[in-house]
SELUMVEX-597549 format. One record per residue (C-alpha): x, z, y; residue in one letter. Coordinates in steps of 0.05 Angstrom, whole numbers, plus 5000, padded with zeros to 4 digits. Layout:
BEGIN
XZYa;...
This chain:
BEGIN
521455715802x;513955905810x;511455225797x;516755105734x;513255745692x;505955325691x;510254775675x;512955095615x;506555405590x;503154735593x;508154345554x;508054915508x;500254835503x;501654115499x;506354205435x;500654715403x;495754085416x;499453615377x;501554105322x;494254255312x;492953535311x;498853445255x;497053995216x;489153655208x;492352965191x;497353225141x;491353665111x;486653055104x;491852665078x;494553105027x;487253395000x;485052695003x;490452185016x;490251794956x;482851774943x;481951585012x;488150975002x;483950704940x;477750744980x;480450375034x;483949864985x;476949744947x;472949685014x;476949155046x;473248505024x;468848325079x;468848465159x;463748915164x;464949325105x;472349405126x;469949565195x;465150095175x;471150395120x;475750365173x;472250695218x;469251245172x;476651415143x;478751445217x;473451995236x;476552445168x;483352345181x;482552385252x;488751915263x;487751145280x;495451085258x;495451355193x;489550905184x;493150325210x;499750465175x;495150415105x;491849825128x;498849535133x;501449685079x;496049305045x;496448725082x;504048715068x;503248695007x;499048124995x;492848674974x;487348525025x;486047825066x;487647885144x;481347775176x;478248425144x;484348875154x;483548665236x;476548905224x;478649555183x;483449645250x;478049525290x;473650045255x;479350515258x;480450465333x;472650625331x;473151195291x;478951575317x;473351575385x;468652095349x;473652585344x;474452515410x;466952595431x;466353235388x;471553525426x;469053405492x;463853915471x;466754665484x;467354925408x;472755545434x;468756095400x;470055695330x;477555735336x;478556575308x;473756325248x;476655705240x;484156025234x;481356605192x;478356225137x;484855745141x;490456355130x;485756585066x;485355925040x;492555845049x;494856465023x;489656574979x;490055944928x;496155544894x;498254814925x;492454394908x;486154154952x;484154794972x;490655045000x;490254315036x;483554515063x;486855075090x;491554765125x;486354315154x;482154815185x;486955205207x;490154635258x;482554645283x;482855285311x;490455145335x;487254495375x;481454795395x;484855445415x;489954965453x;485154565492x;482255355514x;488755605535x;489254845573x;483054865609x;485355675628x;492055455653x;490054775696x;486955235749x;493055525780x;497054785752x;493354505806x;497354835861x;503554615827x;507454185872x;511953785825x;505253645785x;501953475843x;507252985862x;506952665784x;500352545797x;498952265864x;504951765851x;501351465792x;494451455831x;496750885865x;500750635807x;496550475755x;500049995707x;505150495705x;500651085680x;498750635629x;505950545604x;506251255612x;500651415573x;501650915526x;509251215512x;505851875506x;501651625457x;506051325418x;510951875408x;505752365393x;503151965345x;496052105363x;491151795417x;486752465398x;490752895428x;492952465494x;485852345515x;483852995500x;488853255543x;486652755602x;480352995588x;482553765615x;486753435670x;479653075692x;475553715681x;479854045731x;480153455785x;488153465776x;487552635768x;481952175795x;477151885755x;480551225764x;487651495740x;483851815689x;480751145651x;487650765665x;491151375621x;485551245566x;487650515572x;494450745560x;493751135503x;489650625470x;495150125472x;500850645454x;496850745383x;498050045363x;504850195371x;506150525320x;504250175257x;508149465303x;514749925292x;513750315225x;509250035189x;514049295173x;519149315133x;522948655110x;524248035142x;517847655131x;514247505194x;506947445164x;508348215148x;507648255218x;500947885225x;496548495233x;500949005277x;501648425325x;493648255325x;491948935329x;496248995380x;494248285419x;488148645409x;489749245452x;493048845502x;487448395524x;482849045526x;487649385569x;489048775623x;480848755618x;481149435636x;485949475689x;482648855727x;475649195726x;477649895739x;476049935809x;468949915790x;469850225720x;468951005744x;462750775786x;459750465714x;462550995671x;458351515716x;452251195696x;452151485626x;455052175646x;457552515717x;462453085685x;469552855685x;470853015619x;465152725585x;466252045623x;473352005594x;470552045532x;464251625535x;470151025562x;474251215504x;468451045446x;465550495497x;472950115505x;473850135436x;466449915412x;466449215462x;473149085435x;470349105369x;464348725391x;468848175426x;473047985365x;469048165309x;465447495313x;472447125321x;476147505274x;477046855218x;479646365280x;483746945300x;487747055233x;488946375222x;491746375295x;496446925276x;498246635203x;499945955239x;504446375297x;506946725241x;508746295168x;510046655109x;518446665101x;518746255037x;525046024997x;523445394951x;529045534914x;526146304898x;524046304828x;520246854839x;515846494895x;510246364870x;508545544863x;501045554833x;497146094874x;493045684928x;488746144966x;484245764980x;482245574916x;478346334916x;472045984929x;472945684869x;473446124806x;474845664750x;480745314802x;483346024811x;484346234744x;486745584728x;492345674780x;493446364755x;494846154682x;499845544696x;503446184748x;502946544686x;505746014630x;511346074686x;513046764667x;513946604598x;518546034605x;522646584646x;522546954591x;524346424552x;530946354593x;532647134582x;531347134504x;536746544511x;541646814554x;541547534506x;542546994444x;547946664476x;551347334496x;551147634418x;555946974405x;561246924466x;561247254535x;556746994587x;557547534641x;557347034690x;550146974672x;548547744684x;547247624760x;541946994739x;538547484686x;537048014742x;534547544783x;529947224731x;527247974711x;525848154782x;522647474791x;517947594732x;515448244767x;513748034830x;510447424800x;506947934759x;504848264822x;502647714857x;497947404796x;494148084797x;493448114870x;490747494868x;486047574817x;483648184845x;480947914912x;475947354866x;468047544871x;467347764807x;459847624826x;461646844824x;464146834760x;460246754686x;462547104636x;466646604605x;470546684675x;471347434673x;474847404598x;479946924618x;481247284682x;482047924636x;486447554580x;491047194644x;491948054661x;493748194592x;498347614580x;501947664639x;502148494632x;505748354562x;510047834590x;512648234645x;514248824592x;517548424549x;522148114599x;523648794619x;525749064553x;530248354550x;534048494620x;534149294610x;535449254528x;538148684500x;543048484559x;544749214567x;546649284487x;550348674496x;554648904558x;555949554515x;558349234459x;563948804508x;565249494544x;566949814480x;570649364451x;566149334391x;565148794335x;558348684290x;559848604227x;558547754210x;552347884170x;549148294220x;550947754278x;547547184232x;542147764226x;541047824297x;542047074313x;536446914263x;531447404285x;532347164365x;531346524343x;524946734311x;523747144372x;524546514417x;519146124366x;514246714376x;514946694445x;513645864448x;508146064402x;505746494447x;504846044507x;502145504466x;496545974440x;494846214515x;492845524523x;489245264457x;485845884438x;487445714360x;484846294320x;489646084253x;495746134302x;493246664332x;492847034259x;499746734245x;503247054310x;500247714296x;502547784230x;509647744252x;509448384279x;509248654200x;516148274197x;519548514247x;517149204228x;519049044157x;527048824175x;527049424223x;525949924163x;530149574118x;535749544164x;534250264186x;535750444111x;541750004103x;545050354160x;542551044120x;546850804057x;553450704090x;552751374128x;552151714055x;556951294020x;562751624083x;562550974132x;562851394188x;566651014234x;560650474233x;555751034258x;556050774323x;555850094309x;550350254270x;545650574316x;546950114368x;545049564314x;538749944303x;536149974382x;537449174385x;532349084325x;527749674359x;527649234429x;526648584389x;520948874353x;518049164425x;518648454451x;514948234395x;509048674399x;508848384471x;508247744460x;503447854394x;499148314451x;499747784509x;496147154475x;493047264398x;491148044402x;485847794461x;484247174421x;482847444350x;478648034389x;473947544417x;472447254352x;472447934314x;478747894277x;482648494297x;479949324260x;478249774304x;484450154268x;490250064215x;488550764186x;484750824121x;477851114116x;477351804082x;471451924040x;466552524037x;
């Protein structure tokens, strides 16, 4: 029983670790979460720079996971090419090393000022950064008070037999203490705290220094857990391209390890005899050659991985897209030009909704409900993809010429996607309401509607013509349709006005319902009038700064 209370009071130490470590990281990330996500999302474009960002986002977070779960994410998503997100986890594994080496340093007497200034900031000011601050310092004093109370309690722990026992076993096991470590690691969620914690078990001579580094190992390959597990969602493999070579990564640094450790502690004492200090000094020097080792191969590497693991792709998806080569980025002009035929691609989508909502105002095509979802969702992720890809070109590489038509491919296929939207979510939605409610347009205001999709079709072929010839007369042309849309919408808005007065009241509904279908087909419109001639006749100086009349003085 005497050797189960130290037991206790160290896991309980343990726990106080890790909740320090969790309040900083939840801190950070709140105060600064997003900045730091937009900062990481802008940096990753070349190795270094995404090693350096990486690493420097690592150090303020003081997590290597939440790091590499963002990093993910990007790379998931199509937002950031592979070979500089393995260099952002490369810098990240770096960074989370610093933390480490500032703690090796004995900052106890911090820890009172530290929680102090935390519980005022807390208390003291409304959610918001400050408050966040708040939190942050005060899970520095909880860690550094932890590792205090550690170091206290690991002087009697070392007469602890069952300890004792633990420990000797995996001296002469040491593959398992890094499996040991490394599931340590990875339910803890931090490396921080695990190799801060073998550094007290070192200071105190409860493990050799040999046991020691082969726990470091451990928790260095437990951290690339993590984002392997949570950061994937989805059945695509190549979402799985950077968890895997991060974690390949770790691997080959950790056999590396484990072969050379019977002459690592000899090396590692070198730089630095105290225990603790030489766990971290391997931490930050395991981490920098791995960095050093694959940096250089990094391009080789990810087209390894992309060729282990191909991008799940249906060619019957319409909303794969067919156009968007990547490796036409070295090649502006190429780029865009792939970009605008994905875009022209989106409109004929369109095209197909605008006809499915015509056919529905004349007979029932449910059956075609499950096709127009599809189509809408299809036009989104196109959408998506079009800007992701346009975002990674060197702007640097491009004239100017380049840059507009780069900005009017955003616009048109901004406006395209809306206007699908309001199709799908508006038109097909009226359309199911009128079969659910049994309700009947009157015959002129069917003819009404059929007419004005029809002309809403033309615009929309107008549209995607005039994306393509840059014809400033049909440019002037589309735009002023917008005035006749507008113009029907007012006129039918004071039809409906008339029969309310005159005691139709039973055709209120009706009505009103009437009235939304012209509103959407007047939004769709303005979409298509913004996606191709707005950016045309405002290159040419066609458009007024406003529609409002100038007052005089």
């Amino acid at each position: 029983m005497s050797g189960l209370i130290p037991l206790l009071d160290f896991a309980g130490y343990v726990a106080l670790l890790l909740w320090g470590v969790h309040m900083v990281q939840t801190g950070v990330q709140r105060a600064f979460g997003a900045a730091l996500g937009a900062a990481l999302g802008r940096a990753l474009g070349t190795r270094l720079r995404a090693f350096s960002t990486g690493l420097g986002i690592t150090a303020a977070l003081q997590s290597s996971t939440a790091t590499g779960l963002m990093i993910t994410g990007f790379a998931a998503g199509g937002l950031v090419g592979l070979a500089p997100a393995l260099a952002a986890m490369l810098g990240a594994n770096v960074g989370t090393t610093l933390i480490v080496q500032l703690l090796s340093f004995d900052l106890t007497a911090l820890a009172p000022i530290l929680i102090l200034a935390g519980v005022w900031m807390f208390r003291r000011y409304p959610p918001g950064r400050t408050r966040d601050l708040g939190r942050v310092f005060i899970g520095l004093g909880l860690l550094l008070l932890s590792l205090h109370q550690l170091v206290e309690l690991f002087a009697p722990l070392q007469d602890a037999p069952l300890l004792e026992q633990i420990l000797d076993a995996l001296g002469t096991q040491p593959v398992a203490a890094v499996l040991l470590s490394a599931a340590l690691t990875w339910a803890a969620h931090s490396s921080v705290a695990i190799v801060v914690l073998i550094m007290s078990l070192s200071e105190h001579h409860l493990v050799s220094p040999a046991l020691a580094l082969a726990l470091v190992l451990g928790a260095n390959l437990g951290t690339a857990v993590n984002p392997m597990i949570e950061g994937v969602t989805g059945d695509d493999p190549a979402a799985r391209r950077l968890p895997l070579g991060n974690l390949l990564t770790r691997v080959i640094g950790v056999v590396l390890g484990l072969l050379l450790l019977p002459w690592l502690p000899g090396w590692m004492g070198w730089l630095e005899s105290d225990n603790a200090r030489l766990v971290a000094n391997f931490h930050t020097v395991f981490n920098a050659m791995i960095a050093l080792i694959f940096l250089p191969l990094l391009t080789p590497y990810a087209a390894l991985l992309t060729r282990w693991l191909p991008k799940k792709t249906d060619p019957n998806d319409p909303a794969r897209p067919q156009y968007l080569d990547e490796s036409a980025h070295d090649v502006p002009a190429v780029a865009l030009g792939n970009a605008a035929r994905e875009a022209l691609r989106m409109a004929d989508m369109l095209q197909t909704l605008l006809l499915y909502a015509r056919a529905g105002f004349k007979r029932d095509n449910r059956h075609r409900l499950v096709q127009a979802r599809q189509l809408d969702n299809a036009v989104d992720k196109i959408e998506t993809a079009i800007t992701t890809y346009l975002a990674l070109l060197d702007r640097e590489d491009m004239t100017r010429a380049d840059t507009q038509r780069l900005d009017d491919i955003l616009a048109f296929a901004s406006n395209i996607g809306h206007a699908a939207d309001i199709t799908h979510h508006g038109l097909l939605n009226h359309i199911a309401r009128l079969r659910k409610q049994g309700w009947v347009l009157p015959p002129e205001q069917r003819q009404q509607l059929d007419e004005t999709l029809a002309r809403l079709i033309a615009n929309q072929r107008e549209a995607a013509a005039l994306f393509i010839n840059d014809d400033v007369r049909q440019a002037r042309e589309l735009a002023g349709e917008k005035s006749r849309f507008r113009e029907l919408e007012m006129q039918e808005s004071e039809a409906h006005l008339q029969k309310i007065k005159s005691g139709q009241i039973d055709a209120a509904e009706i009505g009103a319902l009437y009235l939304d279908i012209l509103r959407d087909m007047k939004s769709i419109n303005s979409h298509l009038v913004g996606a191709a001639a707005y950016p045309l006749l405002a290159r040419h100086g066609e458009l007024l700064p406003s529609r409002l009349r100038e007052t005089g003085n």
